[in-house]
LOKE-579441 format. One record per residue: residue number from 1; x negated, y negated, z of N, C-alpha, C, O in turn. Coordinates in pm, whole numbers. Example, Ala and Ser with C-alpha at 12.3 -4.5 7.8 and 13.67 -1.06 7.14 Angstrom:
LOKE-579441
+-----+--------+--------+--------+--------+--------+--------+--------+--------+--------+--------+--------+--------+
!   i !   n_px !   n_py !   n_pz !  ca_px !  ca_py !  ca_pz !   c_px !   c_py !   c_pz !   o_px !   o_py !   o_pz !
+-----+--------+--------+--------+--------+--------+--------+--------+--------+--------+--------+--------+--------+
!   1 !  -1319 !    569 !    780 !  -1230 !    450 !    780 !  -1320 !    330 !    780 !  -1424 !    332 !    846 !
!   2 !  -1285 !    225 !    708 !  -1367 !    106 !    714 !  -1290 !     -3 !    787 !  -1341 !   -114 !    804 !
+-----+--------+--------+--------+--------+--------+--------+--------+--------+--------+--------+--------+--------+
***
This chain:
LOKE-579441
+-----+--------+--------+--------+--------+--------+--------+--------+--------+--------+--------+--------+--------+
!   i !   n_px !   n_py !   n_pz !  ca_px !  ca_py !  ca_pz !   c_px !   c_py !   c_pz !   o_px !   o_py !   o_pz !
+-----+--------+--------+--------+--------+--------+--------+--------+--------+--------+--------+--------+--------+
!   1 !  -3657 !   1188 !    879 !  -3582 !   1146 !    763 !  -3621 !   1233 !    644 !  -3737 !   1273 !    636 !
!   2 !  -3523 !   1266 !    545 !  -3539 !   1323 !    450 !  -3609 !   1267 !    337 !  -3695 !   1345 !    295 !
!   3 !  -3602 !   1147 !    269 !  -3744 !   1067 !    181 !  -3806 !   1018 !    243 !  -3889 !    949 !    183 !
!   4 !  -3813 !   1015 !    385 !  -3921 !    973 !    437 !  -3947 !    789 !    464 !  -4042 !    713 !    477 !
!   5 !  -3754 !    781 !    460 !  -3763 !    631 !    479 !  -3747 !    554 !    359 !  -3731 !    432 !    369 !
!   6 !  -3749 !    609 !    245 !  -3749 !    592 !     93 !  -3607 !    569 !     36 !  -3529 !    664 !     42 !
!   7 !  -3572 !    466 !    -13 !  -3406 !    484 !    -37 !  -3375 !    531 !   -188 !  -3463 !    509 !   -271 !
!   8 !  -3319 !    562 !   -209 !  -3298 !    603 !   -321 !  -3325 !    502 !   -480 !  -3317 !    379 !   -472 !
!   9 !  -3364 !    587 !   -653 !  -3367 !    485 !   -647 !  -3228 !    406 !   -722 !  -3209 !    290 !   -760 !
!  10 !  -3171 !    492 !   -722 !  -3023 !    363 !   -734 !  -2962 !    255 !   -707 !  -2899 !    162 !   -757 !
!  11 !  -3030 !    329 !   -546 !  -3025 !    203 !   -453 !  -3118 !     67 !   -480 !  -3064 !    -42 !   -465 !
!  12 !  -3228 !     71 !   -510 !  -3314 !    -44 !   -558 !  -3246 !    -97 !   -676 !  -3185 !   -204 !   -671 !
!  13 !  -3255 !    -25 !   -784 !  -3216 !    -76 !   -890 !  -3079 !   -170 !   -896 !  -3060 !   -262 !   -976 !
!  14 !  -2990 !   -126 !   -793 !  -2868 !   -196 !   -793 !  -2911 !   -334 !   -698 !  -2856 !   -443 !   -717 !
!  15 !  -2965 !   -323 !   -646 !  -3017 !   -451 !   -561 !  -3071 !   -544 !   -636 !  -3028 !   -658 !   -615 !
!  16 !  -3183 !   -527 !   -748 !  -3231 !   -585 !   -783 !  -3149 !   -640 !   -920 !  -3192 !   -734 !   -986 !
!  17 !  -3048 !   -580 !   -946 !  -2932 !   -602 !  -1042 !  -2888 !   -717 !   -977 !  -2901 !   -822 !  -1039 !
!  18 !  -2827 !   -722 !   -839 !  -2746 !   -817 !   -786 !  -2834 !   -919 !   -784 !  -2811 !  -1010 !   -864 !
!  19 !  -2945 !   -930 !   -703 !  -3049 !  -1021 !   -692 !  -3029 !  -1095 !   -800 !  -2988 !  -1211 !   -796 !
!  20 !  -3063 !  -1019 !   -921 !  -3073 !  -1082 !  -1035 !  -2955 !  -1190 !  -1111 !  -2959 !  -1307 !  -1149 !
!  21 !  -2886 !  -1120 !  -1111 !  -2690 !  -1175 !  -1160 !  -2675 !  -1306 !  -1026 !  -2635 !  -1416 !  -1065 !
!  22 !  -2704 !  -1292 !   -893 !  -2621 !  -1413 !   -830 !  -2763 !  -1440 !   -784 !  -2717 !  -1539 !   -726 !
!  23 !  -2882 !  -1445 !   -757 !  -2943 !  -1560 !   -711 !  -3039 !  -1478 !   -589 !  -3007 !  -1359 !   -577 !
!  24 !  -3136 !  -1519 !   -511 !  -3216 !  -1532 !   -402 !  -3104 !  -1534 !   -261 !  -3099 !  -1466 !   -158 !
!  25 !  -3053 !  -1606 !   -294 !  -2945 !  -1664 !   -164 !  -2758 !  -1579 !   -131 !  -2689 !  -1562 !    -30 !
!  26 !  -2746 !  -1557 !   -231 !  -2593 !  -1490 !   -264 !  -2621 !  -1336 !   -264 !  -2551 !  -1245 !   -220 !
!  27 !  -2715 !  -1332 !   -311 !  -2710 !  -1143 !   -416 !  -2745 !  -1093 !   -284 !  -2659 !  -1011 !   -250 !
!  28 !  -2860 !  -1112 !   -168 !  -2842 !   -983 !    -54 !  -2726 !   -981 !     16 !  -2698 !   -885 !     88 !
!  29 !  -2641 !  -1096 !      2 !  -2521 !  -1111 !    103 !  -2404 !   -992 !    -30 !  -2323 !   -908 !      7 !
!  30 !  -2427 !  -1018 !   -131 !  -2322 !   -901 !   -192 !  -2380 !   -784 !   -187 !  -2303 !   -688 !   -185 !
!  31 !  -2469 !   -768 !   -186 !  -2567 !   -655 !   -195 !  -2519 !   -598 !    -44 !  -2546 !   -479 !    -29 !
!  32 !  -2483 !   -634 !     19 !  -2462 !   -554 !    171 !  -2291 !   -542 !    161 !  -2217 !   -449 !    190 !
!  33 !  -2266 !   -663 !    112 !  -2054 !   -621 !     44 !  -2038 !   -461 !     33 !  -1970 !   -387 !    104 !
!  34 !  -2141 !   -420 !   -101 !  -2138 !   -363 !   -146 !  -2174 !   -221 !   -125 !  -2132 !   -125 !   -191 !
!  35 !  -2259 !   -219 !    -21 !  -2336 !   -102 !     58 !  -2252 !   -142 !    147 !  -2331 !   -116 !    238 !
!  36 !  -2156 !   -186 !    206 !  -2058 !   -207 !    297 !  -1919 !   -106 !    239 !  -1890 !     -4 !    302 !
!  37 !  -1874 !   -131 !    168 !  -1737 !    -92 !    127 !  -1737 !     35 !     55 !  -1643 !    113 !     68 !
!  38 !  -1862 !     66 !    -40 !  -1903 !    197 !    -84 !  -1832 !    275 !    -27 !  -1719 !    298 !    -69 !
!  39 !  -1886 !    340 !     92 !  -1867 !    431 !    198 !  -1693 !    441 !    211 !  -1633 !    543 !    178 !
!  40 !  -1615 !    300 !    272 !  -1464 !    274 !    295 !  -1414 !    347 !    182 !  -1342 !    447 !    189 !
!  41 !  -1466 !    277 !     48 !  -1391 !    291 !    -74 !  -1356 !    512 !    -90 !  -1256 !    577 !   -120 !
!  42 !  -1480 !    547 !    -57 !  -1489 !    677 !   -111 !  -1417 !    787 !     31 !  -1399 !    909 !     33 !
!  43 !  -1397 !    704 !    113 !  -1299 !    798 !    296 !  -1183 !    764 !    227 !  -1135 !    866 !    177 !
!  44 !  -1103 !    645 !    196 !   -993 !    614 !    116 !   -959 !    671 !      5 !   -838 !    666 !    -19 !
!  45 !  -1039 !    736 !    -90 !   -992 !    834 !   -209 !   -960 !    952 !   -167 !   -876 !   1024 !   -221 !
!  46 !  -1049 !    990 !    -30 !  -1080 !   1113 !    -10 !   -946 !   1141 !     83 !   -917 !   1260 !     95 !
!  47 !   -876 !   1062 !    140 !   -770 !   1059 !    210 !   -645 !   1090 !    142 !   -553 !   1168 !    168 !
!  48 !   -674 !    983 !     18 !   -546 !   1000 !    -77 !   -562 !   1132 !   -129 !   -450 !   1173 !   -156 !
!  49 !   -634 !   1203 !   -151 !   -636 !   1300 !   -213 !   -593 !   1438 !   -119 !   -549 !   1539 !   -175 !
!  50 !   -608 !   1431 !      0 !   -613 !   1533 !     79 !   -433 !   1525 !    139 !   -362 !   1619 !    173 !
!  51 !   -407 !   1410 !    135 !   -257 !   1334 !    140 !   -170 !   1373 !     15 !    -54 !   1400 !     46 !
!  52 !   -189 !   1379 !    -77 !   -143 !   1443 !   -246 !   -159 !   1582 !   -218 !    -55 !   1640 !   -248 !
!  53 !   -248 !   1660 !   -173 !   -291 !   1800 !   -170 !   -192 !   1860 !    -41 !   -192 !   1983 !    -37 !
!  54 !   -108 !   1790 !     67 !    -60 !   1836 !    147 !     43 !   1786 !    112 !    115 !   1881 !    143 !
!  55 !    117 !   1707 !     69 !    263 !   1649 !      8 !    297 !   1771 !   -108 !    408 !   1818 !   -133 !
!  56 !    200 !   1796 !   -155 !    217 !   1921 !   -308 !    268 !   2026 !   -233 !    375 !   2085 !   -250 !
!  57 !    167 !   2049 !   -133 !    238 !   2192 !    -56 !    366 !   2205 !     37 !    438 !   2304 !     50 !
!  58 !    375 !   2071 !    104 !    524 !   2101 !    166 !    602 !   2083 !     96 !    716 !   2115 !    131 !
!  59 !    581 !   2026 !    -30 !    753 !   1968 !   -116 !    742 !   2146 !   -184 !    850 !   2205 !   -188 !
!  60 !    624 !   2220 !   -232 !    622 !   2325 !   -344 !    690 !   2412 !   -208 !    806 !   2450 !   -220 !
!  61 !    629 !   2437 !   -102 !    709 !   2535 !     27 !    839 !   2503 !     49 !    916 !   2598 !     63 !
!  62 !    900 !   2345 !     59 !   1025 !   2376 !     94 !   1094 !   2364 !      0 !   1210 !   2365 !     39 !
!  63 !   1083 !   2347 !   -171 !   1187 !   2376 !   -233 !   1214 !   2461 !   -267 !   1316 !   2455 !   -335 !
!  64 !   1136 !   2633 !   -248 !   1171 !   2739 !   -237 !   1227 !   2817 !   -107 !   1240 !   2930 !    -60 !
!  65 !   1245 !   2724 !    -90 !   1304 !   2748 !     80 !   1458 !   2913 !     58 !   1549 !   2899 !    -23 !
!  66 !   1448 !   3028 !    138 !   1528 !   3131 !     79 !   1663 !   3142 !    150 !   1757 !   3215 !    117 !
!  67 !   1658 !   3069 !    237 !   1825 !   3035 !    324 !   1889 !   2961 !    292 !   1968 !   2904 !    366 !
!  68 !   1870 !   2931 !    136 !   1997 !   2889 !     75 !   2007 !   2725 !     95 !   2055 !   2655 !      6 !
!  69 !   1964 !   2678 !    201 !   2039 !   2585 !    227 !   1898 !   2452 !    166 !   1808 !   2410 !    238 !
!  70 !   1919 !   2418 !     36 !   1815 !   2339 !    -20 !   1971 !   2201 !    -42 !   2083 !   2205 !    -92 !
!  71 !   1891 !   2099 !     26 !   1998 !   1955 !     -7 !   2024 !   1925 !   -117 !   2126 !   1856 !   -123 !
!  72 !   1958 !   1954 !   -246 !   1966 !   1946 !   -332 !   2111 !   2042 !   -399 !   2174 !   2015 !   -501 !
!  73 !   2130 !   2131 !   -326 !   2249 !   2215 !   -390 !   2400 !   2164 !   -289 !   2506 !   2228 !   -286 !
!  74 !   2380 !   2077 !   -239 !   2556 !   2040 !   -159 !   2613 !   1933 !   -271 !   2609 !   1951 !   -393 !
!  75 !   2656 !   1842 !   -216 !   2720 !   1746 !   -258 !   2607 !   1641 !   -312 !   2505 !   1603 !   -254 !
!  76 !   2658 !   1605 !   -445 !   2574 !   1509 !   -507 !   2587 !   1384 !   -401 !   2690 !   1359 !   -337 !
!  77 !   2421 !   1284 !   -394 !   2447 !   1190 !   -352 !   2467 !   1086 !   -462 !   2435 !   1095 !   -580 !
!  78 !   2541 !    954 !   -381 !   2557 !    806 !   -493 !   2430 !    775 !   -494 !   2362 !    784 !   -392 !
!  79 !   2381 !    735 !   -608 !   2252 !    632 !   -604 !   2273 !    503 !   -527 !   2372 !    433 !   -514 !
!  80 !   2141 !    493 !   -479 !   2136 !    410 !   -403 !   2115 !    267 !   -472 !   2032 !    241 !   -560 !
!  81 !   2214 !    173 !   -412 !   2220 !     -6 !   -526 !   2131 !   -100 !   -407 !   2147 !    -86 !   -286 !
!  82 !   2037 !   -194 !   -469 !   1969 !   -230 !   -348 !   2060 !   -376 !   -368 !   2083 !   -407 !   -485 !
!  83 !   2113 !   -466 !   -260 !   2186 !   -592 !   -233 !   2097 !   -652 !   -275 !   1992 !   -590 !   -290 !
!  84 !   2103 !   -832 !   -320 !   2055 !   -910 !   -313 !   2055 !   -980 !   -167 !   2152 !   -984 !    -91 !
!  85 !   1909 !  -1042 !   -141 !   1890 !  -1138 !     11 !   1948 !  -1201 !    -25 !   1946 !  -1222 !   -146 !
!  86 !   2042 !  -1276 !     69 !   2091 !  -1388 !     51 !   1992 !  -1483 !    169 !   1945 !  -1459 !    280 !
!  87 !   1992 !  -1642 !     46 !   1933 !  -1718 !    147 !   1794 !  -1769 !     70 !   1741 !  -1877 !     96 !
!  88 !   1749 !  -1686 !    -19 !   1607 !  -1688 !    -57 !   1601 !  -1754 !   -186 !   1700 !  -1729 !   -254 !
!  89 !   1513 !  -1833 !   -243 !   1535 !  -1887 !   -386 !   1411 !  -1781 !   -434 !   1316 !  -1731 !   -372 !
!  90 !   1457 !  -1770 !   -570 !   1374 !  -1637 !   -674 !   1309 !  -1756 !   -746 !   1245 !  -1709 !   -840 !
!  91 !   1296 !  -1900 !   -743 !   1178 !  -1978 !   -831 !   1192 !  -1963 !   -953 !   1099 !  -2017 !  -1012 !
!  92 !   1280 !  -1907 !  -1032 !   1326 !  -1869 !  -1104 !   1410 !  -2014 !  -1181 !   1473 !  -2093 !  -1111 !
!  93 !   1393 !  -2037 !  -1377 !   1444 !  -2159 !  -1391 !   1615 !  -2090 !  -1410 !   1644 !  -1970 !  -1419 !
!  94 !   1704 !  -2200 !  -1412 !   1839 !  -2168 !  -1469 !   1846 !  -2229 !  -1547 !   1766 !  -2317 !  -1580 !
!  95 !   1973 !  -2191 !  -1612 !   2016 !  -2251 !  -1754 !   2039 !  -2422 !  -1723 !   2115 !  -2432 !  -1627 !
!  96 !   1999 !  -2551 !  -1771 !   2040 !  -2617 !  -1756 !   1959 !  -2716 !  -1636 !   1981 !  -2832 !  -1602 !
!  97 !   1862 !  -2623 !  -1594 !   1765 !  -2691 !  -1444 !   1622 !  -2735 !  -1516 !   1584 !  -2695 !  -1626 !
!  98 !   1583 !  -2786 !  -1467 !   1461 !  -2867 !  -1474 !   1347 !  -2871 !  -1329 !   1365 !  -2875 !  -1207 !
!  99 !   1225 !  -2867 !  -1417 !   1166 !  -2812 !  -1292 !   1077 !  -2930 !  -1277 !   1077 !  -2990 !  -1384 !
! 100 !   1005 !  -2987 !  -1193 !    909 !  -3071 !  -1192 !    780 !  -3044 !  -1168 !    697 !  -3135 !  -1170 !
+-----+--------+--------+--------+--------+--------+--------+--------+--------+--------+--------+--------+--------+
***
């Protein structure tokens, strides 16, 4: 091991933060939440980001696309109108309703 088994000391200090704020009984159970999800939280940025960094490059590659044929230059499309569900109540008051 590289400290020699020694954790960092951020790592203490934040422990003993939690300890402190929720209790003997609560704080190691968040205290492991937390050294739990760390790790998730920072593969998940690192995803989005690498996901943004490859969306940049195929949209920047194909809208210079040189055969002319970019969708954007044919026929305009209609915007798209989204329907209402039918069937569903929006909870929503009306004029004249009363709610209980």
């Amino acid at each position: 091991m590289m400290a020699g088994g020694a954790l960092p000391d951020i790592v203490l200090q934040l422990h003993d933060v939690v300890v402190d704020k929720f209790g003997l009984e609560k704080g190691p159970l968040y205290f492991d939440k937390i050294m739990t999800m760390f790790p998730v939280v920072l593969l998940l940025l690192l995803a989005s980001a690498v996901t943004s960094a490859v969306k940049g490059k195929v949209s920047a590659s194909g809208s210079s696309s040189s055969d002319g044929k970019n969708s954007s230059s044919g026929a305009k499309k209609k915007p798209s109108v989204k329907k209402p569900v039918r069937g569903t109540r929006s909870g929503n008051k009306t004029k004249g309703s009363k709610k209980d």
